[in-house]
C-alpha positions in Angstrom: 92.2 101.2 150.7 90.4 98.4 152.5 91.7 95.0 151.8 88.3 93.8 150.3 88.3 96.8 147.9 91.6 96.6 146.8 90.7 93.1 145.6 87.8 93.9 144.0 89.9 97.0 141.9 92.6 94.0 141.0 90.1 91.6 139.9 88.6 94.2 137.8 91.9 95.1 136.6 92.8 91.1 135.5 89.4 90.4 133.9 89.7 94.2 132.1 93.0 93.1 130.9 92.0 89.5 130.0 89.1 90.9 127.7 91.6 93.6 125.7 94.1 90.7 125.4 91.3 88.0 124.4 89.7 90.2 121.7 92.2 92.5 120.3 94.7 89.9 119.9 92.4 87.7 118.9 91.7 89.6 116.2 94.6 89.1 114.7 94.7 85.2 115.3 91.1 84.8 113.9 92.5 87.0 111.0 95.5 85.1 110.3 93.4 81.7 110.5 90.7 83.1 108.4 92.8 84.7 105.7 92.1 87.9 106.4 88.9 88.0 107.6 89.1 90.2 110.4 91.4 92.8 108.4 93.7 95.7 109.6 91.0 98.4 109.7 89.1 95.3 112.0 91.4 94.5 114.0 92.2 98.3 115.2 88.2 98.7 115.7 88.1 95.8 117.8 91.0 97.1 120.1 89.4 100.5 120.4 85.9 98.8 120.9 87.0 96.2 123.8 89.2 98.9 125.7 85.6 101.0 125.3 83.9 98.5 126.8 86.4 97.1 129.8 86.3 101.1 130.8 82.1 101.0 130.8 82.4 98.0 133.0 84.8 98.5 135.7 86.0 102.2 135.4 84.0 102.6 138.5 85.7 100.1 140.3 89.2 100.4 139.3 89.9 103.4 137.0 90.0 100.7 134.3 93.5 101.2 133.6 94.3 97.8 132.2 97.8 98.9 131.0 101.2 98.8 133.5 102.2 102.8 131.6 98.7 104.1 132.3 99.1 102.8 135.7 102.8 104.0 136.2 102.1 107.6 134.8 98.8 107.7 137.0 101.3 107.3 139.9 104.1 109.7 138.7 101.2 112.2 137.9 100.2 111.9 141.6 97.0 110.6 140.3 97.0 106.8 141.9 99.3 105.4 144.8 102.6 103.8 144.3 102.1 101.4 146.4 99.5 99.6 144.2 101.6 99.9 141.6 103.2 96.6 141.0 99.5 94.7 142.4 98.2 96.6 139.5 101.2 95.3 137.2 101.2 91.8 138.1 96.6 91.5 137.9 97.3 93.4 134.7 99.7 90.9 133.5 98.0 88.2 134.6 95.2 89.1 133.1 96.3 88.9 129.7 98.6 85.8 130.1 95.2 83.9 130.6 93.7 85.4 127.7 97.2 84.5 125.7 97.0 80.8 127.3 92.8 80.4 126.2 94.0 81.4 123.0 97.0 79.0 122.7 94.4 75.9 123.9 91.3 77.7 121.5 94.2 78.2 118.2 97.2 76.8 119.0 100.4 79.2 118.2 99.0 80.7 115.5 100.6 84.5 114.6 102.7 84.1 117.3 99.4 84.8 119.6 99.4 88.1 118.2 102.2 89.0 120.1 103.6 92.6 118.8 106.2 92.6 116.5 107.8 95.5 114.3 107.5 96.1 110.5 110.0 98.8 110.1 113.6 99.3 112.3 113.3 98.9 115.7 114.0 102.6 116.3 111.2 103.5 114.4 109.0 101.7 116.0 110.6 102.7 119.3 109.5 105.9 118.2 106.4 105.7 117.2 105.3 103.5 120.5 106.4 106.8 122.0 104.8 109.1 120.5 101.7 107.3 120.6 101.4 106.3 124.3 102.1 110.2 124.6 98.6 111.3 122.7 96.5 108.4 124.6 97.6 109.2 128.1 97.3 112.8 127.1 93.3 112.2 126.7 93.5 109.9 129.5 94.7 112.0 132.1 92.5 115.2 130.7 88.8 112.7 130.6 89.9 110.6 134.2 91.7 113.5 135.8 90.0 116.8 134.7 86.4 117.3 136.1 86.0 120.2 133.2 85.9 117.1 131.5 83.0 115.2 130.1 83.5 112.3 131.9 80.6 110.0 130.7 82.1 110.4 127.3 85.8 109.1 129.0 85.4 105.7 127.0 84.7 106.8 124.2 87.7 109.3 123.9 90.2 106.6 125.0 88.7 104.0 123.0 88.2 106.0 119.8 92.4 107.1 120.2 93.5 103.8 120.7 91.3 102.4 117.3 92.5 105.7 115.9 96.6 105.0 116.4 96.2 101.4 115.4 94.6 102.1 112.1 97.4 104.3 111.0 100.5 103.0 112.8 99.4 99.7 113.2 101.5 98.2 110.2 104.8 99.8 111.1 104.8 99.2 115.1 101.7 97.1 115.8 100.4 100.4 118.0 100.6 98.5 120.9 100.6 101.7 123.5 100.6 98.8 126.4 103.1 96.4 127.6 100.7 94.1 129.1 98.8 93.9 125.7 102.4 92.8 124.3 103.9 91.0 127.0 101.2 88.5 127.2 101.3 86.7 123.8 104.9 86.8 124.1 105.3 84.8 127.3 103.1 82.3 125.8 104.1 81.8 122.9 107.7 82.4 123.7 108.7 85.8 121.6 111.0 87.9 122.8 111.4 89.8 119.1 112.2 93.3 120.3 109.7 93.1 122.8 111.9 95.7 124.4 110.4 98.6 122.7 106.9 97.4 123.5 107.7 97.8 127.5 110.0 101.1 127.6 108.0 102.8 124.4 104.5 103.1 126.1 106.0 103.2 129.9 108.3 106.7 128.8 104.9 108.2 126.3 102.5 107.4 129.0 105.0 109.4 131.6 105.3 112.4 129.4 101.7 112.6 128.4 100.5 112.7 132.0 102.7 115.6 132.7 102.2 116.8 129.2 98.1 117.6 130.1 99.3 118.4 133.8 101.3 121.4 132.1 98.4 122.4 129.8 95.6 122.5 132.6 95.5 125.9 134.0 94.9 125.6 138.0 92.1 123.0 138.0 93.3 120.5 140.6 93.6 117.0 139.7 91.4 114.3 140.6 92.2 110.7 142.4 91.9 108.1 139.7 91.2 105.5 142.9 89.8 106.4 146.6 89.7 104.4 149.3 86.2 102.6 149.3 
C-alpha cells in the first residue's frame, strides 16, 4: 500500500470511529441528561444506525472496520495485513478519544462518558462480550469476505447485529463488541471499571467468529478486506 493511500484508509478509519464513539455514546449521555429521553431501545438503534452509516461512507476506502477485534481477526483470518495492524489500532483509538474529549467539553463527565460498565458479575459479562463479538464478526467476515455474498446489503447486516445485540444484552454487559467504543470514554473520563473484559471479550469473539465463517464456507476463497490502491 502506497503511503498516500494508507493515510487516506487511517483517516477514514479515525473519523469512522469518532462518529460511532460521538453518537452511540452520546446516546447515552444525552439520555442520562435528558432523563431518559434517548431510552435503551434508542440508544441500541443509534449504535446499529451510525456503525451503518460509517460503513456506507468509507467501506470503500478502508473496509470500515472502526473496531481494534474486527481489525485483529481480519488479520488472523488472513483477510487484512498485520502490518497495519496497530496504525489501524492507534487511528481507531484516536478516533474515538476525540469523540470522548468533544463530549467531555459539549457535557462535561456526565455517565461517565458512556464509558461501558457491567450490570451483572464480571464473568457474565466477560461472557457475553464473547459470545457476541463471535455472531458480529461471523456476519462480518461472511458480507466483507464472501463474494456469494450480497455485498451492497454488508451495512445493513452489520449494523442491524450490532442494534440487534445491544437491545437484548445491552443491560447486562453494555454490548460493547469493540474495545475502541469502550476504551475511549474510559480514558477520558478516567474509568478503568472492569474495562478488562471490554478489550479481551470482543478481541477473543471476533478471533473465533472469523475462523468460525472460514470453517463454514465450503471452498469459496476469501477476499482481501484492503488492496493496495
Amino acid at each position: 500500500m502506497t503511503n498516500d493511500g494508507e493515510l487516506r484508509c487511517l483517516a477514514a478509519e479515525f473519523v469512522g470511529t469518532f462518529g460511532l464513539v460521538f453518537a452511540g455514546t452520546g446516546a447515552v449521555i444525552v439520555n442520562e441528561v435528558t432523563g431518559g429521553g434517548v431510552t435503551h431501545v434508542g440508544i441500541g438503534l443509534t449504535f446499529g444506525l451510525i456503525v451503518m452509516v460509517m460503513i456506507y461512507a468509507f467501506g470503500h476506502i478502508s473496509g470500515a472496520h472502526l473496531n481494534p477485534a474486527v481489525t485483529l481477526a481480519f488479520a488472523a483470518g488472513r483477510h487484512f495485513p498485520w502490518p497495519l495492524v496497530p496504525r489501524y489500532w492507534a487511528a481507531q483509538l484516536a478516533g474515538g478519544v476525540t469523540a470522548s474529549l468533544v463530549h467531555r467539553a459539549l457535557f462535561g463527565d456526565v455517565a461517565n462518558l458512556g464509558a461501558t460498565l457491567p450490570r451483572g458479575s464480571a464473568g457474565q459479562s466477560f461472557g457475553l462480550e464473547i459470545v457476541l463479538t463471535l455472531l458480529l464478526m461471523t456476519v462480518i467476515t461472511a458480507v466483507a469476505t464472501d463474494t456469494r455474498a450480497v455485498g451492497q446489503a454488508a451495512a445493513i447486516a452489520i449494523g442491524g447485529t450490532i442494534g440487534l445485540e445491544a437491545l437484548f444484552a445491552g443491560p447486562i454487559s453494555g454490548a460493547s463488541m469493540n474495545p475502541a467504543r469502550s476504551l475511549a470514554p474510559a480514558i477520558v473520563s478516567w474509568t478503568w471499571q472492569d474495562q478488562w473484559l471490554y478489550v479481551a471479550g470482543p478481541a477473543i469473539g471476533a478471533v473465533i467468529g472469523v475462523f468460525v465463517y472460514n470453517g463454514i464456507r465450503d471452498g469459496e476463497k476469501p477476499a482481501a478486506r484492503v488492496e493496495s490502491p
